[in-house]
C-alpha positions as CSV (number, residue, x, y, z in Angstrom):
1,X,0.0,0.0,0.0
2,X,1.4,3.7,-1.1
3,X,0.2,5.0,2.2
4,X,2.6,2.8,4.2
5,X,5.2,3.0,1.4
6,X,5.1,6.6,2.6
7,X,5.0,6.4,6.5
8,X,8.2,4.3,6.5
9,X,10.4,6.5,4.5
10,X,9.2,9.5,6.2
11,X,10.0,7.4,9.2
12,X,13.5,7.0,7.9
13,X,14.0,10.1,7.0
14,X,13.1,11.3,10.7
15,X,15.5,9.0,12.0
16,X,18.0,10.2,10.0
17,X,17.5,13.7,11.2
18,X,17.7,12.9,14.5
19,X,20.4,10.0,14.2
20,X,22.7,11.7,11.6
21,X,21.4,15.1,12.1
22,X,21.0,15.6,8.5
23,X,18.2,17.9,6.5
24,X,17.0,16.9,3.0
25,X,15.9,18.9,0.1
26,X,15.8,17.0,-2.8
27,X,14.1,13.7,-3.5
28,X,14.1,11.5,-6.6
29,X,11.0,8.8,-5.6
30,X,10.2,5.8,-7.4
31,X,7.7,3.3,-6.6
32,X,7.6,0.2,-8.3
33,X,5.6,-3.3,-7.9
34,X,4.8,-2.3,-4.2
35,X,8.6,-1.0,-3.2
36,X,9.7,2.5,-2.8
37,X,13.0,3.2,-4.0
38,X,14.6,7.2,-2.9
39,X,17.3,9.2,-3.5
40,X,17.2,12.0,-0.6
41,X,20.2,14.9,-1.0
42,X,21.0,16.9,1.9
43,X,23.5,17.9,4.6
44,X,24.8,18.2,7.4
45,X,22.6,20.5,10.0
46,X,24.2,23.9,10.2
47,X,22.8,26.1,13.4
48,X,23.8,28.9,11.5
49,X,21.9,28.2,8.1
50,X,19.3,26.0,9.8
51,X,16.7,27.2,12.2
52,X,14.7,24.3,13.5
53,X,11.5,26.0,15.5
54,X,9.8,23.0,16.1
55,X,11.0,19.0,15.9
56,X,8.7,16.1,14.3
57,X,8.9,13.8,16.9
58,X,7.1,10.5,15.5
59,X,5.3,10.5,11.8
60,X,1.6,9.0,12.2
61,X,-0.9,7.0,10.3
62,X,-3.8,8.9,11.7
63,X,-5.1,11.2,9.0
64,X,-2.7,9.5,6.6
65,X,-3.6,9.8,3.1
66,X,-2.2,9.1,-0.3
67,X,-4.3,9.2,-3.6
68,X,-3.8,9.3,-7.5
69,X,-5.9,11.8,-9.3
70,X,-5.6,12.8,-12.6
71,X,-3.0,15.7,-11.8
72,X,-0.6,13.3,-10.8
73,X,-0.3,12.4,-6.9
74,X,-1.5,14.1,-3.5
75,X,-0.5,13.1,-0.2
76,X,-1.9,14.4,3.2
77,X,0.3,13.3,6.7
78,X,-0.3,14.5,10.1
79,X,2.7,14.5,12.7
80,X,3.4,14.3,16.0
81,X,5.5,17.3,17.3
């Protein structure tokens, strides 16, 4: 399902942040038979470039939507901060 495809790279991507404290930019996403496969660019968190106001601390299913229209895709996700 593209809606849990979605939680657990977000997911990763979190944990990165906190683990490697990184921040990401750019994203090449491709999703394939059922697997997502990424390509998230970023760097190193600079204090003085970066100013994080408020942390994600979990990413949730609740309110957790992904759907195909024909504009392309839209996805909605709610966080825990």
């Amino acid at each position: 399902r593209h809606d849990d495809l979605l939680h657990d790279w977000l997911a990763e991507l979190l944990y990165r942040f906190h683990a490697e404290h990184r921040v990401y930019a750019q994203f090449e996403v491709e999703v394939t038979d059922g697997k997502l496969a990424a390509t998230a660019r970023g760097e190193p968190i600079d204090p003085a470039r970066h100013e994080i106001e408020t942390e994600i601390k979990a990413i949730t299913y609740h309110g957790l939507k992904v759907e195909q229209d024909e504009q392309g895709w839209q996805a909605e996700v709610i966080v825990d901060l």
